[in-house]
N, CA and C atoms as an extended XYZ file, in Angstrom:
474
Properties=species:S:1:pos:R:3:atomname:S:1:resname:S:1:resid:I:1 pbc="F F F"
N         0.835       -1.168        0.000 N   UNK     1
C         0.000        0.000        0.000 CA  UNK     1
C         0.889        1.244        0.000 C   UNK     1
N         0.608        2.001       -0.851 N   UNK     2
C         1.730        3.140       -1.256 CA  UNK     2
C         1.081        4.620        0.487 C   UNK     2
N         1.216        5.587        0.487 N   UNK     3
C         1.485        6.263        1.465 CA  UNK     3
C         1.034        8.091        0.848 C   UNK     3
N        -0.037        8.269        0.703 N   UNK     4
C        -0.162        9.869        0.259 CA  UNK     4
C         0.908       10.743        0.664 C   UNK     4
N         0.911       11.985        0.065 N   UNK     5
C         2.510       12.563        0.650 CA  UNK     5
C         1.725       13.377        1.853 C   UNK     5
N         0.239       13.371        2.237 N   UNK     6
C         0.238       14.049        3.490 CA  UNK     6
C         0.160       12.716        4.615 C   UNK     6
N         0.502       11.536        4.453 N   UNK     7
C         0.721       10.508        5.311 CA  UNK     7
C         2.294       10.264        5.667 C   UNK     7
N         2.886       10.906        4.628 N   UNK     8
C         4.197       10.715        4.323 CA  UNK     8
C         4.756       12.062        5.193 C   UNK     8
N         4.359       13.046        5.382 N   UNK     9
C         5.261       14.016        5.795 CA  UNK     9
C         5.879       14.816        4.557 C   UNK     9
N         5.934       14.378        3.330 N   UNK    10
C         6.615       15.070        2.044 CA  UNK    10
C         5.604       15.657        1.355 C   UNK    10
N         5.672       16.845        1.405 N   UNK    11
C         4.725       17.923        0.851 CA  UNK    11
C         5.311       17.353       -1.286 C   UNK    11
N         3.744       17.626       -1.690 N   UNK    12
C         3.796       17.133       -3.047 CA  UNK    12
C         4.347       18.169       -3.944 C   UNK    12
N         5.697       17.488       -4.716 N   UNK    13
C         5.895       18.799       -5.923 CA  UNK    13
C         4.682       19.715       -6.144 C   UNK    13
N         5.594       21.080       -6.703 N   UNK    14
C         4.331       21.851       -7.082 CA  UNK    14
C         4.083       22.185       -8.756 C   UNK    14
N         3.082       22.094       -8.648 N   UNK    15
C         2.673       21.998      -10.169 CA  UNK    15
C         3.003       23.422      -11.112 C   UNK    15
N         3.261       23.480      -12.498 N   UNK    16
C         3.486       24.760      -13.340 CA  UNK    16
C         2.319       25.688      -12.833 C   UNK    16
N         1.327       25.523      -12.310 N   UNK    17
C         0.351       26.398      -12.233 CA  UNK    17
C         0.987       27.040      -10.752 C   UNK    17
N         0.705       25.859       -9.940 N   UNK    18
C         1.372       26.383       -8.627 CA  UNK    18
C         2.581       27.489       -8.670 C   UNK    18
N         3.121       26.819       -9.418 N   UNK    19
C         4.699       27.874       -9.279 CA  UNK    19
C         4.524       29.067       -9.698 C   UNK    19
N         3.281       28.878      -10.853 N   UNK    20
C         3.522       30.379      -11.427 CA  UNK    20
C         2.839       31.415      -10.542 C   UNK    20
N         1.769       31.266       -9.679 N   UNK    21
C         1.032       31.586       -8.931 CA  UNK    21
C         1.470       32.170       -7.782 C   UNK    21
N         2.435       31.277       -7.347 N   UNK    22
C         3.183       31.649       -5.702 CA  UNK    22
C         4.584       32.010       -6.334 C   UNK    22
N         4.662       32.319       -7.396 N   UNK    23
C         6.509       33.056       -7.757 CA  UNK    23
C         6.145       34.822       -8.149 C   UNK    23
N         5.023       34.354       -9.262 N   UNK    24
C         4.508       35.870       -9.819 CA  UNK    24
C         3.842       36.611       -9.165 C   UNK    24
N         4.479       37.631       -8.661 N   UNK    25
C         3.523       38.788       -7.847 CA  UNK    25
C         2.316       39.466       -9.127 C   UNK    25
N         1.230       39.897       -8.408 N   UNK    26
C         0.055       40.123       -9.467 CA  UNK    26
C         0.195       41.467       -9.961 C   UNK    26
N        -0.002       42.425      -10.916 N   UNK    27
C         0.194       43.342      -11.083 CA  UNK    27
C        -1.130       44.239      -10.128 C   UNK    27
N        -1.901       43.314       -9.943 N   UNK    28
C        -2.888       44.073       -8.642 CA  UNK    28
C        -2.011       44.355       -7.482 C   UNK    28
N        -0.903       43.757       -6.971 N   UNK    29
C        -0.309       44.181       -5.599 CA  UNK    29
C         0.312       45.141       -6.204 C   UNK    29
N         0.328       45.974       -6.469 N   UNK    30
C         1.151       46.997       -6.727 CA  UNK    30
C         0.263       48.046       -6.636 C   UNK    30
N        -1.180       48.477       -6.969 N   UNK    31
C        -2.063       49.045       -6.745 CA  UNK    31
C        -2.022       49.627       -5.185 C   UNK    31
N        -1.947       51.136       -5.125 N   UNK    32
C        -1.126       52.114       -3.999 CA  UNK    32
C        -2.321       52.903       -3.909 C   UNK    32
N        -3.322       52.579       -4.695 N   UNK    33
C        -4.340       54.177       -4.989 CA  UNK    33
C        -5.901       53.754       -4.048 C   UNK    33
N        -6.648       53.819       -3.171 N   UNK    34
C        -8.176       53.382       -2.973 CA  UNK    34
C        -8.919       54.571       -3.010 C   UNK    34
N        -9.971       54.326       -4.259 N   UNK    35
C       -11.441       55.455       -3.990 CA  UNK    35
C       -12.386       55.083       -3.116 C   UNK    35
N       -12.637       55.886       -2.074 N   UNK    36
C       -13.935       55.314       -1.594 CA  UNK    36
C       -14.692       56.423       -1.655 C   UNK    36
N       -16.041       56.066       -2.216 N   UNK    37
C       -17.040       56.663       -3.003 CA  UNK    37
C       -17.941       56.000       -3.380 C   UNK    37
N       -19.233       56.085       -2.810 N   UNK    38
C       -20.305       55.812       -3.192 CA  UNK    38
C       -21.247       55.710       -4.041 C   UNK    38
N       -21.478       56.745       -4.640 N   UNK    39
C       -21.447       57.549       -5.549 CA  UNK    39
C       -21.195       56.708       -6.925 C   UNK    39
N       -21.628       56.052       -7.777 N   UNK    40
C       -21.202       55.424       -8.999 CA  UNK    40
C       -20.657       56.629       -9.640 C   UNK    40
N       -21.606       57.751       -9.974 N   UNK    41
C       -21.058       58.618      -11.465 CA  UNK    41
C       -19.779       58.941      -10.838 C   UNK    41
N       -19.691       60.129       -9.062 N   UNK    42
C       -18.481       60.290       -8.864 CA  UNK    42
C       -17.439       59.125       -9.046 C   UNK    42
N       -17.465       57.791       -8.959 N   UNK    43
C       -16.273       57.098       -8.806 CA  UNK    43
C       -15.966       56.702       -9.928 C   UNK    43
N       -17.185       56.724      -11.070 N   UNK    44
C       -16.533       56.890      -12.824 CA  UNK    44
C       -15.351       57.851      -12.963 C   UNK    44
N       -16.098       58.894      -12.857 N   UNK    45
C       -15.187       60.501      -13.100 CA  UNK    45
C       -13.958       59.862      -12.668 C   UNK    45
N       -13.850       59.730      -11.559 N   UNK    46
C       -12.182       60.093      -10.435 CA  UNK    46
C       -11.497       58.840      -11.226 C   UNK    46
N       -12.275       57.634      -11.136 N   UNK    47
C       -11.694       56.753      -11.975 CA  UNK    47
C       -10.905       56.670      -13.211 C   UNK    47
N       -11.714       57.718      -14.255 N   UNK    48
C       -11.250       58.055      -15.250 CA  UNK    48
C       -10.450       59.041      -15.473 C   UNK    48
N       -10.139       59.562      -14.154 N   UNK    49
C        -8.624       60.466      -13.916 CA  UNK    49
C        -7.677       59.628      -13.672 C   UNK    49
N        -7.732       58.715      -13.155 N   UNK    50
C        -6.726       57.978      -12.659 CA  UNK    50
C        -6.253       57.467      -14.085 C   UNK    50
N        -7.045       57.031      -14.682 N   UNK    51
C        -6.753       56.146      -15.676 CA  UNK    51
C        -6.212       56.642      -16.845 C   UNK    51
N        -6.624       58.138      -16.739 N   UNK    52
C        -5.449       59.074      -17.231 CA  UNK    52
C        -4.359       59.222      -17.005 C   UNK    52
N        -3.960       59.160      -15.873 N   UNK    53
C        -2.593       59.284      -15.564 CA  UNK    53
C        -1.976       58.221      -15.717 C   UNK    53
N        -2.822       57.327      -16.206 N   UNK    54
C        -1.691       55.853      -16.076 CA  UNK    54
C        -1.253       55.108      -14.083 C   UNK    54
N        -3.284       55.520      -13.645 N   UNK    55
C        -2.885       54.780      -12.441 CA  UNK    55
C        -3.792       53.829      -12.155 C   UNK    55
N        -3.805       52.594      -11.767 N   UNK    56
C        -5.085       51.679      -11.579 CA  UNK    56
C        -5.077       52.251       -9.712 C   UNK    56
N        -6.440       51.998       -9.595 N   UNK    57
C        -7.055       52.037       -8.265 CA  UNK    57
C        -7.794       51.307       -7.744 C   UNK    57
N        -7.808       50.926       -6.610 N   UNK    58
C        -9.423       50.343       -6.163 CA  UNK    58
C        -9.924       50.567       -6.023 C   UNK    58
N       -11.369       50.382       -5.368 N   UNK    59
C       -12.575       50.998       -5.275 CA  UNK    59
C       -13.262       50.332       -3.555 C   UNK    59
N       -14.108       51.129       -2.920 N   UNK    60
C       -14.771       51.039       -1.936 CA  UNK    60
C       -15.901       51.775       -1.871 C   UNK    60
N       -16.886       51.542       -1.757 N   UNK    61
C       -18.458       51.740       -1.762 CA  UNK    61
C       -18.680       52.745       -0.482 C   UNK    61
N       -18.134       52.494        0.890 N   UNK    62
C       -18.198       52.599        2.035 CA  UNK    62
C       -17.689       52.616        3.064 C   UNK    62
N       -16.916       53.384        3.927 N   UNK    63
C       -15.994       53.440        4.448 CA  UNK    63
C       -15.404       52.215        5.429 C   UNK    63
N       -16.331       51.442        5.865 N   UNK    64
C       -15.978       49.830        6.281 CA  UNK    64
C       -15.563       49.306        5.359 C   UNK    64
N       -16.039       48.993        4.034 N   UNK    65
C       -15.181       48.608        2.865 CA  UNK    65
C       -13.725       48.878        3.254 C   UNK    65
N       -13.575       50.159        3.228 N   UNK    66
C       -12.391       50.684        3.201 CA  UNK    66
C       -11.219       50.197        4.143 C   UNK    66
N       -11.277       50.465        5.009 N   UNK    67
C       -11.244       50.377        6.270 CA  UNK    67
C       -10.952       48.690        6.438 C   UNK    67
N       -11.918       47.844        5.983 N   UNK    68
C       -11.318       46.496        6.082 CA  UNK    68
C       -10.118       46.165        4.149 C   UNK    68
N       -10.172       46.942        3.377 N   UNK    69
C        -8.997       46.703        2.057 CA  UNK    69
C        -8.157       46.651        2.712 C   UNK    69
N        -8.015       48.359        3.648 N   UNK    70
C        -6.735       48.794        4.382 CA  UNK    70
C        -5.799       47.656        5.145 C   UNK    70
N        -6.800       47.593        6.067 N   UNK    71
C        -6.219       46.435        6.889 CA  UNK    71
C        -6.221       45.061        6.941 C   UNK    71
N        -6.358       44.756        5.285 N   UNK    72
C        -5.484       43.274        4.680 CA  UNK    72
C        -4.825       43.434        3.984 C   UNK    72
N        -4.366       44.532        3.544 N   UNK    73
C        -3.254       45.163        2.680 CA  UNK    73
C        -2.908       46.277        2.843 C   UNK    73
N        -2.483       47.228        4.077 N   UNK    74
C        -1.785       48.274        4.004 CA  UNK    74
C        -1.282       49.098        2.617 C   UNK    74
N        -0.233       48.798        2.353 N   UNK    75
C         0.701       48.801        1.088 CA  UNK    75
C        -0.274       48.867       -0.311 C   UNK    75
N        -1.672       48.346       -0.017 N   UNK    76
C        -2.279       48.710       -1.609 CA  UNK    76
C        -2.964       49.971       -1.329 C   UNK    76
N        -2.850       50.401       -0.103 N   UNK    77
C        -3.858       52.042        0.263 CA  UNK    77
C        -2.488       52.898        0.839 C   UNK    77
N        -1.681       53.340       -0.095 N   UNK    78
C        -0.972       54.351        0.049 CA  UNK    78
C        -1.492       55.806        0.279 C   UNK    78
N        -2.510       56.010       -0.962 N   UNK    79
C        -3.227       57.068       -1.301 CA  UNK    79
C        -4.690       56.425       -1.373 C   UNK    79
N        -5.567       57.507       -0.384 N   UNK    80
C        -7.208       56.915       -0.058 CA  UNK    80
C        -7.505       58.461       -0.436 C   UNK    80
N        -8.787       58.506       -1.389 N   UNK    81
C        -9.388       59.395       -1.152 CA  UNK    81
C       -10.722       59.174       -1.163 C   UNK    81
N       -10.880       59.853       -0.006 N   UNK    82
C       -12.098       59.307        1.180 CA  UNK    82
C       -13.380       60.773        0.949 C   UNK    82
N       -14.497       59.507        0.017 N   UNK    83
C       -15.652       60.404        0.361 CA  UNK    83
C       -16.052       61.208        1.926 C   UNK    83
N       -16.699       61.738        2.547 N   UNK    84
C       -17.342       62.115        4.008 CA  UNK    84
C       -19.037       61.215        4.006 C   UNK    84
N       -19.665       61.608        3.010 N   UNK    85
C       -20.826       61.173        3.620 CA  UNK    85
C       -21.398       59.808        3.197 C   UNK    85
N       -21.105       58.254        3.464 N   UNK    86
C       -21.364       57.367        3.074 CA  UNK    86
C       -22.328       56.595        3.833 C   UNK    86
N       -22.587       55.525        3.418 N   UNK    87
C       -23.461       54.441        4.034 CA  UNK    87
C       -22.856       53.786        5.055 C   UNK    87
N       -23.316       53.040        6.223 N   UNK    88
C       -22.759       52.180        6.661 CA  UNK    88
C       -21.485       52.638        7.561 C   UNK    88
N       -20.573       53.483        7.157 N   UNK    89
C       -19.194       53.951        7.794 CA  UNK    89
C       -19.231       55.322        7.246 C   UNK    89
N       -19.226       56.226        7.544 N   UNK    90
C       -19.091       57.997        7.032 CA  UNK    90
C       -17.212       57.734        6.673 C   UNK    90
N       -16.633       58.587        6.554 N   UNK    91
C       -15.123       58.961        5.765 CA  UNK    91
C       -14.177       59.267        7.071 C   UNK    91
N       -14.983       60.206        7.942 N   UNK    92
C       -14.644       61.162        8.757 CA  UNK    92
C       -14.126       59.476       10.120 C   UNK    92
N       -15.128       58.273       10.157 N   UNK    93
C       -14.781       57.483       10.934 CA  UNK    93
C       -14.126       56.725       10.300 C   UNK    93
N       -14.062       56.224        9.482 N   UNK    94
C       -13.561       55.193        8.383 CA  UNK    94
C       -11.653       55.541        8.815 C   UNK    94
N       -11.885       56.968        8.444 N   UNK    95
C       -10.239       57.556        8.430 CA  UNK    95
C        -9.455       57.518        9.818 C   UNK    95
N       -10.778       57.540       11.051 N   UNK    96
C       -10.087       57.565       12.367 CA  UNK    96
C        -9.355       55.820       12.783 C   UNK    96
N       -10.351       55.224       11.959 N   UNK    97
C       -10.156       53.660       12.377 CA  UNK    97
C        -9.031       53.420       11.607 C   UNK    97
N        -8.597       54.109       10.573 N   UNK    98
C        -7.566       53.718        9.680 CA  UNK    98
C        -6.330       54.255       10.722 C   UNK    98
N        -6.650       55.537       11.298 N   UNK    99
C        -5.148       56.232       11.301 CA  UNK    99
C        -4.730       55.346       12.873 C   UNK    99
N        -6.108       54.844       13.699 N   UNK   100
C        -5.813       54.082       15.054 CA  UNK   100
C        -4.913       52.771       14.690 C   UNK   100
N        -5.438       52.139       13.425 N   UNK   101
C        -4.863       50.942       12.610 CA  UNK   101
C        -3.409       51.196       12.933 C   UNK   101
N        -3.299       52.091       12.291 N   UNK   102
C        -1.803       52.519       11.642 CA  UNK   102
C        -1.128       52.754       12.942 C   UNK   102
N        -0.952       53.675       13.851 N   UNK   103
C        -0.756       53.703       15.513 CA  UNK   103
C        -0.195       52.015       15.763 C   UNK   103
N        -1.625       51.662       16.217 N   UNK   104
C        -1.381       50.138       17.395 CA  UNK   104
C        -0.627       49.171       16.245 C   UNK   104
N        -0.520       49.452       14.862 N   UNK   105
C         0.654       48.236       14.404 CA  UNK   105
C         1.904       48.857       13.807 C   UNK   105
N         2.523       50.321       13.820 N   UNK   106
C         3.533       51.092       13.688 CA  UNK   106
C         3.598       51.021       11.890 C   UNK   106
N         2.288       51.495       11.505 N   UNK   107
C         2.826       51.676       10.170 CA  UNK   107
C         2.846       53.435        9.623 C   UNK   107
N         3.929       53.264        8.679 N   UNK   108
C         3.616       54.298        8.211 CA  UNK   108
C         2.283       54.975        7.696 C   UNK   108
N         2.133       56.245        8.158 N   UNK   109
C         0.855       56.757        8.149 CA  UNK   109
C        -0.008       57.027        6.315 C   UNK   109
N        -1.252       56.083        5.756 N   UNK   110
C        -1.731       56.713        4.515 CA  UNK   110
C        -1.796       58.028        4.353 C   UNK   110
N        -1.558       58.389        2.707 N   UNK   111
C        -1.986       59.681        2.686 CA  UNK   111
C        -3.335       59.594        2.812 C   UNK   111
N        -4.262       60.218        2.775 N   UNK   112
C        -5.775       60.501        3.406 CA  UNK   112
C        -6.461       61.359        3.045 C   UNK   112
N        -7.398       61.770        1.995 N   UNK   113
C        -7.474       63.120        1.222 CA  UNK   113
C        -9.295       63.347        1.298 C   UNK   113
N       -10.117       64.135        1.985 N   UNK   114
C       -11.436       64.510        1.561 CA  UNK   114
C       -11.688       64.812        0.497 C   UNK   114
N       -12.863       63.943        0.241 N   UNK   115
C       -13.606       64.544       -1.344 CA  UNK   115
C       -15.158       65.225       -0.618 C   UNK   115
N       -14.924       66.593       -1.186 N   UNK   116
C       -15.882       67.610       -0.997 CA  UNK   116
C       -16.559       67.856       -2.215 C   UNK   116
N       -17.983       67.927       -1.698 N   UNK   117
C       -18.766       68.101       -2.700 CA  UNK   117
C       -18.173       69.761       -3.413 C   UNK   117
N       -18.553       69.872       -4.660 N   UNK   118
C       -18.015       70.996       -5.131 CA  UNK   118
C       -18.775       72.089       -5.103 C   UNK   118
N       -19.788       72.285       -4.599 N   UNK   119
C       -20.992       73.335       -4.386 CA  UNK   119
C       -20.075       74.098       -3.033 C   UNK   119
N       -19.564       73.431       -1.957 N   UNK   120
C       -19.160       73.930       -0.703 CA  UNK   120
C       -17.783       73.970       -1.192 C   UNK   120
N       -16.948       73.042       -2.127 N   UNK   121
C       -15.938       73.332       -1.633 CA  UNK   121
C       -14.774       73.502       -0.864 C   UNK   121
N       -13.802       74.023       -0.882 N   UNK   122
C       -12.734       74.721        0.330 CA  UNK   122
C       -13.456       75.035        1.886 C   UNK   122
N       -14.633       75.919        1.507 N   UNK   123
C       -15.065       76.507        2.472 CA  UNK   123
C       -15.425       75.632        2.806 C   UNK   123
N       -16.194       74.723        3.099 N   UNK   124
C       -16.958       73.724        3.432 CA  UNK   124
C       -16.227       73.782        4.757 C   UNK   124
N       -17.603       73.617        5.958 N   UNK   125
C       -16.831       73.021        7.598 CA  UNK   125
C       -16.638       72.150        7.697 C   UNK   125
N       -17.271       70.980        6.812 N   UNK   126
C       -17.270       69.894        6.977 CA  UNK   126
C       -15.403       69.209        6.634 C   UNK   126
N       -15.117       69.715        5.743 N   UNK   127
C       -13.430       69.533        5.028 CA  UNK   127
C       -12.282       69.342        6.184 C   UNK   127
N       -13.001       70.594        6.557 N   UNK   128
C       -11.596       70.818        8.180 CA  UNK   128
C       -11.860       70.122        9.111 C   UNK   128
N       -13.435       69.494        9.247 N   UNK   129
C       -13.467       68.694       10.479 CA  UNK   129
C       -13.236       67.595       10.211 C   UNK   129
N       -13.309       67.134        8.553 N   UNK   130
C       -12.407       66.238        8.457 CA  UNK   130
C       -11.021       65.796        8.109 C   UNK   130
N       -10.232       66.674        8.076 N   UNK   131
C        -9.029       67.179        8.297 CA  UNK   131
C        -8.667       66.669        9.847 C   UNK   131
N        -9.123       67.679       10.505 N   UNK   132
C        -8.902       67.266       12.335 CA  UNK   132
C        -9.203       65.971       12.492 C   UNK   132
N       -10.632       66.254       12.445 N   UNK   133
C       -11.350       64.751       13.091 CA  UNK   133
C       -10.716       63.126       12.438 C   UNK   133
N       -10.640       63.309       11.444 N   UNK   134
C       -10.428       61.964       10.731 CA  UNK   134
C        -8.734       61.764       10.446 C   UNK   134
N        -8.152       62.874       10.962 N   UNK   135
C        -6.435       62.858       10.567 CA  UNK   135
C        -6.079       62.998        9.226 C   UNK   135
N        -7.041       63.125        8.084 N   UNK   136
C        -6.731       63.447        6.665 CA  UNK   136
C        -6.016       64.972        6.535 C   UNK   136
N        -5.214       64.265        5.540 N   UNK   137
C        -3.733       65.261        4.915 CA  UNK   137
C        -4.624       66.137        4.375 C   UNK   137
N        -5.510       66.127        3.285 N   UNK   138
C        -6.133       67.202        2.412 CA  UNK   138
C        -7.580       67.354        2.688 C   UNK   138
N        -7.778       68.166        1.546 N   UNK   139
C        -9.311       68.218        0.901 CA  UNK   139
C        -9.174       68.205       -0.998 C   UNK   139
N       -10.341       67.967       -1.636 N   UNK   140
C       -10.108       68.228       -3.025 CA  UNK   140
C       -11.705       68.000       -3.305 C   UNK   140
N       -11.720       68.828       -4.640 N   UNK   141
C       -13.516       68.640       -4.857 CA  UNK   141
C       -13.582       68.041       -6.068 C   UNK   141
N       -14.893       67.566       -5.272 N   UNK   142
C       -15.414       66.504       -6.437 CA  UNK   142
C       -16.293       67.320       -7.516 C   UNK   142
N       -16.275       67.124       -8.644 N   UNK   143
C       -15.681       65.847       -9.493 CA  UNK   143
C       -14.331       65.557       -9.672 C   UNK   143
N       -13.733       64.779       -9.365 N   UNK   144
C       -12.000       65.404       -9.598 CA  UNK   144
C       -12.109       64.749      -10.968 C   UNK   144
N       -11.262       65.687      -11.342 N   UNK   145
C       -10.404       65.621      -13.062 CA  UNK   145
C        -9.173       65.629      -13.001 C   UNK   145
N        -8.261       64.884      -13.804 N   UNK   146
C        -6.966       64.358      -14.687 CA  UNK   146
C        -5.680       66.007      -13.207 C   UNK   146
N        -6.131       66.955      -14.108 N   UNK   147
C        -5.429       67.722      -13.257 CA  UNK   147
C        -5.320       68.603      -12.118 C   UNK   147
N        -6.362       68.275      -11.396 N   UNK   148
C        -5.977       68.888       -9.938 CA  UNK   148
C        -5.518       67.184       -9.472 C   UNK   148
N        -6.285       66.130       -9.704 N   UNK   149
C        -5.340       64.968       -9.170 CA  UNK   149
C        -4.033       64.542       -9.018 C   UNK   149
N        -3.291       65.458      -10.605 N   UNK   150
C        -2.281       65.244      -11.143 CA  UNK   150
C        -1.256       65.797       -9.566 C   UNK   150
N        -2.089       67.700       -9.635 N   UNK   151
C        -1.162       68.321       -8.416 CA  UNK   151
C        -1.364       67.600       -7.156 C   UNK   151
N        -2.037       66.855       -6.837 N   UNK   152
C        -2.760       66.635       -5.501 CA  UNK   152
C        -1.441       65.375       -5.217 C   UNK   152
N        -1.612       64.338       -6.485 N   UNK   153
C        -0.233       63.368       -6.231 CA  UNK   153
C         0.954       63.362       -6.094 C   UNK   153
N         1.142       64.690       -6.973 N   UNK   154
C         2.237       65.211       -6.923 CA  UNK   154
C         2.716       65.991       -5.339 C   UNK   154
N         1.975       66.363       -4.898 N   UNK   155
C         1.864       67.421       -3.060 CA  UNK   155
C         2.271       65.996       -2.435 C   UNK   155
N         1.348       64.697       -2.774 N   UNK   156
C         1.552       63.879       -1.582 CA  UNK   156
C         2.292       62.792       -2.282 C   UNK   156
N         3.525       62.613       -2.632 N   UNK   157
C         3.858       60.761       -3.499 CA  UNK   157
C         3.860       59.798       -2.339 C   UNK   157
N         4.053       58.848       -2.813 N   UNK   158
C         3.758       57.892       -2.192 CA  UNK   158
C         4.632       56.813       -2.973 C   UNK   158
């Protein structure tokens, strides 16, 4: 009677698929950028800035979305730009749970950017309290296009 290799203790060669799988990093891990945005048309638009510049991004619906990408992959949320008013998780908490994340496991801190509706704007109170409140680096208004994103990446690299 022959002996399976998990009876055996000898883990089984790995197959061409295997190898290629666990050797080749995906061109998804490299992805540094998360939208979170609710919003379908806004997350077209911003999307299609990105994709101008020659950047892929992910996407999050909701700031728990977010918030859990973050913290199974750090390193793919370099740059978040974080709606304020969502379903389920608002921006303003989403960003506090991120920046506590970042604290209790010593990582370097995301950049963190408000998307303001563009009627309010700069002025908007809401921007600065999420600035303070949520620990976000910026503000920027939505709709974003190709070039205020361009300056905005450029202010923060990553």
């Amino acid at each position: 009677m022959s002996s399976s290799p998990e009876q055996s203790g000898v883990a089984p060669e790995p197959t061409a698929i295997d190898k290629q799988t666990s050797s080749t990093p995906t061109p998804d891990k490299e992805v540094r950028h998360l939208l979170v945005e609710d919003n379908r048309i806004n997350q077209t638009i911003c999307l299609k800035a990105f994709k101008n510049l020659g950047l892929p991004c992910h996407t999050a619906e909701n700031g728990k979305e977010a918030v859990d990408i973050y913290k199974a992959d750090p390193e793919k949320c370099r740059f978040i730009l974080m709606d304020l008013s969502m379903p389920i998780m608002g921006g303003i908490a989403a960003s506090r749970e991120i920046r506590e994340h970042e604290k209790e496991h010593g990582l370097q801190p995301a950049v963190i950017v408000a998307l303001l509706v563009s009627s309010t704007g700069a002025d908007d109170p809401n921007g600065e309290k999420a600035k303070v409140e949520g620990g976000m680096n910026a503000m920027i208004e939505k709709p974003i296009l190709s070039g205020p994103l361009k300056a905005l990446l450029e202010s923060y690299p990553i």
